[in-house]
LOVOKOL-821049 format. One line per 2 residues: their letters; for each residue x, y, z of C-alpha. Coordinates in steps of 0.5 Angstrom, whole numbers, plus 500, padded with zeros to 3 digits. Layout:
! LOVOKOL-821049
A = X:Y:Z  ...
***
This chain:
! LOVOKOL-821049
XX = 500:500:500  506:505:499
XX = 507:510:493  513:506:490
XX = 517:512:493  514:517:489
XX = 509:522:490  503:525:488
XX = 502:524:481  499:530:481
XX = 498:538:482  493:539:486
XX = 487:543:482  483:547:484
XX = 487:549:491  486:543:496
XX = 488:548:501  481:550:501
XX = 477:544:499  478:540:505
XX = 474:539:511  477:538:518
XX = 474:536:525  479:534:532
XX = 476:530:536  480:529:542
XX = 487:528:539  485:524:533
XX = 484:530:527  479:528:520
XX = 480:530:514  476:529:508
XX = 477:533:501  473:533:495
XX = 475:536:488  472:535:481
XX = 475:530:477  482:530:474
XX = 484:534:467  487:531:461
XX = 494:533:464  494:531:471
XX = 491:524:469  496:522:463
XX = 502:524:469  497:518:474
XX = 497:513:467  505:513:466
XX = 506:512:473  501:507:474
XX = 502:502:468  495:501:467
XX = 490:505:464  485:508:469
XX = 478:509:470  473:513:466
XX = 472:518:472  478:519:476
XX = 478:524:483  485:524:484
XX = 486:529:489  480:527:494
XX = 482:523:500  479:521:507
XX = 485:521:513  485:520:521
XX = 492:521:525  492:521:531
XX = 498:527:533  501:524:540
XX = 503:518:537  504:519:530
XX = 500:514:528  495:516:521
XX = 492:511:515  489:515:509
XX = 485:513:504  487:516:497
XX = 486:515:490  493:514:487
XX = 494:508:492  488:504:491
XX = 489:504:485  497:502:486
XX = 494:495:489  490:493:482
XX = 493:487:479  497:489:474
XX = 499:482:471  492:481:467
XX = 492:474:473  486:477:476
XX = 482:480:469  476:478:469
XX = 473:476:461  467:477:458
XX = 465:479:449  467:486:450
XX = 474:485:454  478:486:448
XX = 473:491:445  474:495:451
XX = 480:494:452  481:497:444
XX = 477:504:446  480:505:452
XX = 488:505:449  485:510:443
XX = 484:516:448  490:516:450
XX = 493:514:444  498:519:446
XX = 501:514:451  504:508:448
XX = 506:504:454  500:501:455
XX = 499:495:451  500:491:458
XX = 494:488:460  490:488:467
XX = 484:488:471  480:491:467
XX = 474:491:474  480:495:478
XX = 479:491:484  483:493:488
XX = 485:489:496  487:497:499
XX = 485:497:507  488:505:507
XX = 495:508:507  499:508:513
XX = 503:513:516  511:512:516
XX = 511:513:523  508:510:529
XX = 504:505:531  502:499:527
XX = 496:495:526  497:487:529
XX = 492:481:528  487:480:532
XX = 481:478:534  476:482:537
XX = 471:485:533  469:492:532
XX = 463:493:537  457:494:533
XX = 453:496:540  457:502:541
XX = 456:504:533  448:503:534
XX = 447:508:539  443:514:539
XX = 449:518:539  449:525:535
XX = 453:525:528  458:531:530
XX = 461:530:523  459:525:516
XX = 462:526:509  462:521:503
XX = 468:521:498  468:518:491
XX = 475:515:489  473:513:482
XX = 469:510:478  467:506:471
XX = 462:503:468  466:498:464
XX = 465:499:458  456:498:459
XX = 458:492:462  457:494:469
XX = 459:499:474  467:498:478
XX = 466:504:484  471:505:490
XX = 468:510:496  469:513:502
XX = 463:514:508  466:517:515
XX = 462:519:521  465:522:527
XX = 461:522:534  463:525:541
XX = 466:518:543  468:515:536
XX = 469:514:529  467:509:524
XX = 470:509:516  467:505:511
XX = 472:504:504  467:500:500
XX = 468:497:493  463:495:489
XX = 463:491:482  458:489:478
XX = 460:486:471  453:485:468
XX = 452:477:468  459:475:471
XX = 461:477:477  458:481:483
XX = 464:483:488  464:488:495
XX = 471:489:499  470:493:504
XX = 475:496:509  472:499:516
XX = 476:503:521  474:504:528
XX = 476:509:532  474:510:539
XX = 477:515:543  476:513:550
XX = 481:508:549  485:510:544
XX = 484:504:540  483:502:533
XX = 481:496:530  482:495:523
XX = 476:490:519  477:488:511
XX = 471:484:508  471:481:501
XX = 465:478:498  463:476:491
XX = 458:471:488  456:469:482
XX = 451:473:477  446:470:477
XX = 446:466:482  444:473:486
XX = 440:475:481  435:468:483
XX = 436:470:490  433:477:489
XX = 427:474:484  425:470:489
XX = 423:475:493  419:479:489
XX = 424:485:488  426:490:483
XX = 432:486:481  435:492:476
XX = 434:496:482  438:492:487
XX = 442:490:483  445:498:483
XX = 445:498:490  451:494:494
XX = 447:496:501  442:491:498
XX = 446:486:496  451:486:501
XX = 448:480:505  447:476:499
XX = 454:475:497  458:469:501
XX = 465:472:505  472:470:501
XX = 477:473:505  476:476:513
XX = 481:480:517  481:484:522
XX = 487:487:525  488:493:532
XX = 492:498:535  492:503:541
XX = 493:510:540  497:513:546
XX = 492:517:550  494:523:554
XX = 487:525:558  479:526:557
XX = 474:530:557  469:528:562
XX = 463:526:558  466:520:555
XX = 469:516:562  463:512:566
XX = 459:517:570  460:517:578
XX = 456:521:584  458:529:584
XX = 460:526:592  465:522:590
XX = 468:527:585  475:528:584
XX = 474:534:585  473:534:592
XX = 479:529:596  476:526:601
XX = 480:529:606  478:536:603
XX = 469:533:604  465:538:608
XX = 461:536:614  455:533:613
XX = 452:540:616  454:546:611
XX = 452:552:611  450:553:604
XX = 443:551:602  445:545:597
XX = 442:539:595  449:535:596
XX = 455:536:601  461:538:596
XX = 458:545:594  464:550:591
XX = 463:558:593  459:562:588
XX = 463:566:583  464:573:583
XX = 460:577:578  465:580:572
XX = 471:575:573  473:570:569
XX = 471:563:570  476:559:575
XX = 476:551:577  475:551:585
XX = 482:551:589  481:544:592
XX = 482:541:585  488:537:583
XX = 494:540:580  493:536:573
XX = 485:536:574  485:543:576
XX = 489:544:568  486:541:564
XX = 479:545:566  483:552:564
XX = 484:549:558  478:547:557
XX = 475:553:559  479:557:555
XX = 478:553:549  470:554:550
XX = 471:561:550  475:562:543
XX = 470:556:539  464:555:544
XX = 459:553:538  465:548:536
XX = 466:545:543  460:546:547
XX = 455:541:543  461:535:545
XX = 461:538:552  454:538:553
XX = 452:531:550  456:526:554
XX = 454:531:562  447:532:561
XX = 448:524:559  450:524:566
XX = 445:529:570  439:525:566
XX = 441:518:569  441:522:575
XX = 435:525:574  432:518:572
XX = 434:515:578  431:518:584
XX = 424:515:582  426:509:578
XX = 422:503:578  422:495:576
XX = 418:491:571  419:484:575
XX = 414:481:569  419:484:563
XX = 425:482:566  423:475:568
XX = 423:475:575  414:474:576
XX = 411:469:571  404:473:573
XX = 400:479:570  402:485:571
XX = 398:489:576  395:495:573
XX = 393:502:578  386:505:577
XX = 387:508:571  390:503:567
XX = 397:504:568  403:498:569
XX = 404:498:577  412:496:578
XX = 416:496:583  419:502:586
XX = 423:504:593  425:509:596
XX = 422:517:598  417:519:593
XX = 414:512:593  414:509:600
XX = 413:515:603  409:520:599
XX = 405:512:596  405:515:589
XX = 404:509:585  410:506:581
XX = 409:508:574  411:511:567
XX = 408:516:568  410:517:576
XX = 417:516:574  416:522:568
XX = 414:526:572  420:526:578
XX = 425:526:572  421:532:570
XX = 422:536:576  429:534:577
XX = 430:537:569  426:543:570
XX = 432:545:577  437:544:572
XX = 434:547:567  434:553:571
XX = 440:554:573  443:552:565
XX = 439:559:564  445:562:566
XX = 450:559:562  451:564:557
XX = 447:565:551  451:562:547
XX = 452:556:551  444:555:554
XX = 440:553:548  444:547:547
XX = 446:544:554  437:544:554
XX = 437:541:547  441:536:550
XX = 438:535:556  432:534:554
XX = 434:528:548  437:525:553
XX = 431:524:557  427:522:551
XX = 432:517:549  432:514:556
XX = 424:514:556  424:510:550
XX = 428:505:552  424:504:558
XX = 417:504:554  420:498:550
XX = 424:494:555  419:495:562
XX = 412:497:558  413:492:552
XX = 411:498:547  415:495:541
XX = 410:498:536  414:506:534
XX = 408:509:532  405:508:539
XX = 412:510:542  412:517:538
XX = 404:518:540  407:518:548
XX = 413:522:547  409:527:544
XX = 405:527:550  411:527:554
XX = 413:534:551  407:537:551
XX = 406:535:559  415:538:559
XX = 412:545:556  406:545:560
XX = 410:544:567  415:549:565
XX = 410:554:564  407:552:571
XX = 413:552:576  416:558:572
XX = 410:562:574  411:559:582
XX = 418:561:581  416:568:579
XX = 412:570:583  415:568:589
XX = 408:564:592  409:557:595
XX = 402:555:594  402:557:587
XX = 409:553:586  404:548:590
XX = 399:548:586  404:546:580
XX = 406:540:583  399:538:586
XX = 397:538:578  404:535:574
XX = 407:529:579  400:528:584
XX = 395:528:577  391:534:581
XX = 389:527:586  384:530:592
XX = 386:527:597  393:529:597
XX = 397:531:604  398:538:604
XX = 405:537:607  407:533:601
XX = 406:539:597  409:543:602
XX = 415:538:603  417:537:595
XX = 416:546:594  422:546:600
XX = 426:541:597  425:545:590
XX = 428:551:593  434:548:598
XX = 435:545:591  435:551:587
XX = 439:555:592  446:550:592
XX = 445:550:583  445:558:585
XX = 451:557:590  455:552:584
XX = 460:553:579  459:553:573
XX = 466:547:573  462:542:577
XX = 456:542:573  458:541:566
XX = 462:535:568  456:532:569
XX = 459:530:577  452:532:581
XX = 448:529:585  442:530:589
XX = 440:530:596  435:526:600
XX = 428:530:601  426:527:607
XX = 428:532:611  424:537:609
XX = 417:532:610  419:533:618
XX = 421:539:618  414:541:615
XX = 410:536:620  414:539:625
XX = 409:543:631  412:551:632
XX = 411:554:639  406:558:635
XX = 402:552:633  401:550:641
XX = 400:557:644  393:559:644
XX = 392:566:641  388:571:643
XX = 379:569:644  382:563:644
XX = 380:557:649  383:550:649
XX = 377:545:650  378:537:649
XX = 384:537:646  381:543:640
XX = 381:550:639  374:553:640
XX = 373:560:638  369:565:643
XX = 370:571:640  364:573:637
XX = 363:575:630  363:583:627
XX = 357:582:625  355:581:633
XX = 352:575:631  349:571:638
***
């Protein structure tokens, strides 16, 4: 896979500088370029130092790289290379009645180049897994697989592009075409280098090369896949199952199960890395955050109002962001870099930061009325219980369940989760402006994500159409709350604040104990008070941890002097308070 020494056949035109696309993703750069196809000149140059004739479109300057910088290690996936590995000896030369007739036209338009007499494969299959770098790493047989899981998630596609290397269509007997599709995401990367060959009433053949990158781990895993079969015999397979057989036929996604694997190889190498961003290492609580040593651990007792022990001091107004004093010499570092990064790009970086912590923050938020579904996971063969308006009765422990006796539901859990959101919500208004709006896009697709998994895996709901009418409930329901608790929050009234919460988390029930309302207001303001009192630092990290509610049930049932001792033109008789005074009105 290397250039024979030389270097490129050709001049770059028009400007490559300009054409290419780069993205940074955690030390490991993409670069793709994409150019109109190569003049006369430039493809004569190619010809002369390939040996062979090269196809009738011919994108000689696009290319696709990854290199990780640290470690010098790189793989690039180019025109001129590929075509490099195109057997050159006429071993391989697939025959068919037009070869020759082909072969005749192709070396009268470039009758200029009387060297190429030699023959070839004509298809130009090539066996090209990408160019390496000279130095670094390099990649060893392995066994582990690209993890197909991971590539499935719902995650964001931070950057995608598609790369044409070349392209032939033998002479109206097929199609030959060799591509490029990348796509980078907060926590990894994907490269697909496919060709195809269709050679009408022969042969139909796929080699693909994949590269995985996961920047986490820094490894990367290197897969090369060669299928073929018969014409016919994938024409059969198409017909048999009712299927537009030309228009498959032009489409290798939909023959690529089709044709049976010829050669297999998979190769990896680990990519040195220095330090992560917080959103791609495993999620842990604020309490247990590096942030704070346990030797550096507030009392139990703090003076600031906060819903967890380890609350930083607040920021002064008009001074630059600074990770708090306690945080260690490297961590402490790496923040300010990253705080300085998010200063001169923030639309660039803030959409990677903002994913992976509000992927944590909506996994704590989901955790504090979390339930289980023992009929779904297997553990009770009987029927699911059902509450009195029809909904599936779970399993749930803990605060909201046990003692305020809400019914362990979707729609409870919803609801809790949703209060939690709207804190954060709150104190995300505060970012900057051009900061805020993605942190709550992010937060609230996390949350929907996490709400459609539930559906499917405790509710069963595998139905898409009927999952989409419950979210579009959900949003409905996030709007209507967030119009309600504002209001309480604006106007300072525990009791309209109350009221929001009687309608959205106890479905506006009757019988409701008046101190449960009065519990969760308290606990929503001690709440928001310690957000108000937090750096900005410890929240983008994702590391926070809400507090225990219960506290603020007893402090609400608690009697005050005030509520024992008798006022004026009162007396106390069996136990209850009778009033003696008479009416303005001077009633008897």
């Amino acid at each position: 896979m290397a250039r024979n020494g030389q270097g490129r056949p050709n001049e770059p035109y028009p400007s490559t500088v300009s054409a290419g696309n780069i993205i940074t993703q955690l030390g490991f750069k993409v670069t793709t370029r994409k150019l109109p196809i190569l003049k006369a000149e430039p493809i004569e140059s190619m010809t002369a130092m390939l040996g062979i004739t090269p196809p009738e479109m011919i994108f000689g300057d696009n290319m696709v790289s990854i290199e990780h910088v640290a470690s010098g290690w790189g793989v690039e996936f180019n025109t001129f290379d590929a075509l490099d590995r195109v057997d050159k000896t006429g071993g391989s030369m697939l025959q068919v009645a037009h070869s020759k007739e082909w072969q005749s036209t192709r070396e009268k338009k470039h009758e200029g180049i009387t060297e190429i007499v030699k023959p070839f494969d004509w298809s130009y299959s090539t066996d090209y897994k990408g160019t390496l770098h000279a130095k670094g790493p390099r990649f060893e047989p392995s066994t582990s697989p690209i993890p197909l899981d991971l590539l499935k998630r719902p995650d964001p596609i931070l950057f995608f592009d598609e790369v044409m290397l070349y392209e032939d269509e033998m002479a109206d007997n097929g199609i030959t075409l060799l591509s490029c599709k990348i796509r980078v995401m907060p926590c990894r990367l994907l490269l697909l280098c496919r060709f195809f060959m269709r050679l009408d009433n022969v042969l139909l053949r796929i080699r693909d090369t994949r590269v995985y990158v996961d920047f986490e781990s820094g490894e990367v895993i290197r897969e090369y896949v060669a299928k073929e079969e018969r014409y016919e015999a994938v024409r059969q397979k198409l017909a048999m199952k009712g299927q537009d057989v030309p228009a498959q036929l032009r489409d290798p996604n939909n023959l690529n199960d089709l044709l049976p694997i010829v050669e297999k190889s998979l190769e990896r190498l680990l990519a040195r890395i220095t330090s992560l961003p917080p959103f791609c290492r495993p999620s842990r609580p604020f309490s247990q955050s590096p942030l704070l040593p346990s030797s550096q651990q507030p009392a139990e007792k703090s003076s600031s109002p906060s819903p967890q022990q380890p609350i930083p001091p607040a920021q002064e107004e008009n001074t630059p962001s600074t990770p708090p004093n306690n945080v260690s010499f490297v961590r402490r570092a790496a923040l300010k870099v990253a705080g300085k990064v998010r200063e001169t790009a923030p639309v660039t970086t803030e959409t990677y930061i903002a994913y992976g912590a509000c992927d944590a923050l909506v996994k704590e938020c989901a955790r504090q009325a979390d339930y289980t579904m023992p009929q779904m996971e297997g553990k009770d063969r009987g029927e699911i219980p059902r509450s009195k308006n029809g909904e599936d009765l779970g399993v749930g422990q803990g605060w909201w369940y046990e003692v305020l006796g809400l019914p362990p539901t979707f729609n409870t859990w919803s609801q809790v989760t949703f209060l939690h959101m709207y804190l954060l919500t709150v104190r995300i208004r505060a970012f900057p402006s051009t900061h805020a709006p993605t942190w709550h896009q992010h937060l609230l697709d996390h949350f929907f994500y996490t709400a459609e998994d539930r559906m499917v895996r405790l509710h069963g709901m595998n139905v898409r159409s009927v999952r989409n009418k419950n979210l579009k409930d959900l949003f409905m329901q996030w709007r209507g709350l967030l119009a309600g608790y504002d209001e309480g929050l604006a106007k300072g009234e525990d009791a309209v604040l109350a009221t929001a919460l009687w309608r959205n988390v106890f479905g506006a029930n009757e019988d409701v104990d008046l101190t449960f309302l009065a519990a969760i207001v308290s606990y929503m303001r001690e709440v928001l008070a310690g957000l108000d009192h937090m750096d900005d630092y410890v929240l983008v990290t994702g590391e926070f941890k809400f507090g225990d509610p219960a506290g603020h049930l007893q402090e609400v049932q608690a009697q005050t002097r005030t509520m024992t001792t008798p006022v004026e033109g009162e007396t106390q008789s069996g136990g209850g308070r009778q009033i003696q005074a008479e009416s303005k009105a001077g009633r008897p």
